[in-house]
N, C-alpha and C positions, 0 to 999 in steps of 0.2 A: 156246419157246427156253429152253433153262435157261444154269446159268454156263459149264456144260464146252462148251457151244457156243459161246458167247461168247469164252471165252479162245480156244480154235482159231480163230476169226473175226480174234482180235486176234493172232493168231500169224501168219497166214497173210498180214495184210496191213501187218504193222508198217512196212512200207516207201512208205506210201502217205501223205501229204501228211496227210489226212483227220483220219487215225488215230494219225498223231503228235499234229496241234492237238489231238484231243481228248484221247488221255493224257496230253497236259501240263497240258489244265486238269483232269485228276483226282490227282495229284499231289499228296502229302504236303507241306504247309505247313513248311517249316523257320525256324527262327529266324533267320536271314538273310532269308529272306522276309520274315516278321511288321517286322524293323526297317526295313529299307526303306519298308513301306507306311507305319508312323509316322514316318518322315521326308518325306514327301509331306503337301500343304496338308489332303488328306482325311483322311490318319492324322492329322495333327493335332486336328484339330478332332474328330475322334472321340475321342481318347483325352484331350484335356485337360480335359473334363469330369470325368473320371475321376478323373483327378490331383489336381482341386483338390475333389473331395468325399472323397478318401484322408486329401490332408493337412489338412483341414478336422476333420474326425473325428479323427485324431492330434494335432493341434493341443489340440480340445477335452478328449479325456483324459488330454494332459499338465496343462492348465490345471485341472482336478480334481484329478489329484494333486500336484500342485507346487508349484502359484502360489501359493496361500495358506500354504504355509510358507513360501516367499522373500520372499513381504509381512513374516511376522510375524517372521521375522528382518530384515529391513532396518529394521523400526519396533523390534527390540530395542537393534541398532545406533545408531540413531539418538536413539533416549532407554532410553540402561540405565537397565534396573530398578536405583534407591536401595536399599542398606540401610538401616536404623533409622539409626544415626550420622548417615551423610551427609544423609536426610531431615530430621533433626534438626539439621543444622548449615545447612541451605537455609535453613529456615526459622527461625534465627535471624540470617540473612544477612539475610535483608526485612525483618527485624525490626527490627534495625541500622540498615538501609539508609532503612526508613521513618523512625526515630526522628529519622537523620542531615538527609530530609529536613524533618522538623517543626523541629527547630532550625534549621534556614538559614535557614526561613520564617519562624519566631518574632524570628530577628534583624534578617531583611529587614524588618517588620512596626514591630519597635522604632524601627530606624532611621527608617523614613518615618517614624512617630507625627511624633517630632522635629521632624523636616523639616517634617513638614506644620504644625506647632506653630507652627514660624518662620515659614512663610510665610502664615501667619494661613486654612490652609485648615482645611475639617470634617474632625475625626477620624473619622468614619462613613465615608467616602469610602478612606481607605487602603487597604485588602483591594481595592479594585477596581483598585487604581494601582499592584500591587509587581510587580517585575519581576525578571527573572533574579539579577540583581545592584545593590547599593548603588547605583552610577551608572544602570542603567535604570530605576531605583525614583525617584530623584532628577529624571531627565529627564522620567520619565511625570508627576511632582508636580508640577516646572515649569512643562512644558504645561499642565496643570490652573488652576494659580495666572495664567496668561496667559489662558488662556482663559474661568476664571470671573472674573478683575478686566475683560475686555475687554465680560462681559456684565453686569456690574452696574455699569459706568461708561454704556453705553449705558440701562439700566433706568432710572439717573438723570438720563441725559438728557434720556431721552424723558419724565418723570416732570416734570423743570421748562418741558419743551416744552410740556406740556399744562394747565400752569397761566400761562403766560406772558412766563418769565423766558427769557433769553436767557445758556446757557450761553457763557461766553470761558474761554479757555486762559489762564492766568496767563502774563504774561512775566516770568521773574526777572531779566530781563536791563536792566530800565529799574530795579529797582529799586535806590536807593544807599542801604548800610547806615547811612553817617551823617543820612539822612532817614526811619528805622525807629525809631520809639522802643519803647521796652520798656513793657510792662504797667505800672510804677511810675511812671516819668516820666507817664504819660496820668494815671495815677488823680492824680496831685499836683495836675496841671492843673486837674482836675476838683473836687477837694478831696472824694475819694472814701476817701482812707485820707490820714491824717496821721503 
């Protein structure tokens, strides 16, 4: 059987049930066809693999040519390039700024010395006790002075515990000043100075 039989076969019977189903599934694919089938659960899933290794691969050779300049522009934006000048003036800005803080320190420093002078603490100790300002420098010293007289009053205590004696609290409050005598009145008594 060749074609020209064939076509007369399909001529002769175009009216047949048969012969219609079949020339419809031989039937040129139109673009309306094609969209249809990708709007169905199986176009789906066939073509979306597609799509996302398209835009995958798009994606990746924009990010080759792109991305690295929109970095290295948003890191220019973000810290412009100094000139000389301005470089030069940063850096005598810290310079400044460092000096400004060495003297705050050098004053806070002074002041404790003082402080801690008065309050009969070690001058070795200061640099571990200044603080932001005059009053936290004065309060950290405080605490210091409370808490080293609270341990060397206990040192001493325990120091006469363990020899015997039996520390008391002085009461000033028994005491009356006209039964106080002075260093001179005793020594007269005693005929210790004339």
């Amino acid at each position: 059987m060749n074609i020209e039989e064939v076509k007369s076969f399909f001529e002769e019977h175009k009216d047949d049930k048969e012969v219609k189903d079949y020339l419809n599934g031989l039937k040129t694919v139109s673009v309306d066809d094609v969209k249809g089938f990708l709007d169905t659960e199986e176009g789906k899933r066939f073509i979306q693999p597609e799509l996302d290794r398209y835009h995958s691969k798009g994606l990746e050779s924009w990010k080759e040519k792109n991305l690295e300049n929109l970095i290295e522009q948003e890191v220019q934006k973000r810290n412009p390039e100094q000139s000389e000048e301005q470089k030069r003036i940063s850096a005598l800005e810290k310079e400044l700024e460092k000096r400004d803080a060495e003297a705050k320190r050098e004053k806070l420093r002074s002041n404790a010395l003082g402080k801690a002078q008065q309050l009969n603490l070690p001058t070795s100790l200061v640099d571990r006790f200044l603080g932001d300002s005059d009053e936290d420098t004065e309060q950290n010293l405080k605490a210091l002075k409370e808490t080293f007289d609270k341990y060397v009053q206990e040192g001493v205590e325990s120091k006469f515990k363990s020899s015997g004696r039996d520390v008391k609290e002085s009461q000033n409050q028994d005491l009356d000043p006209s039964n106080v005598k002075s260093i001179e009145e005793m020594a007269k008594e005693i005929n210790i100075r004339k």
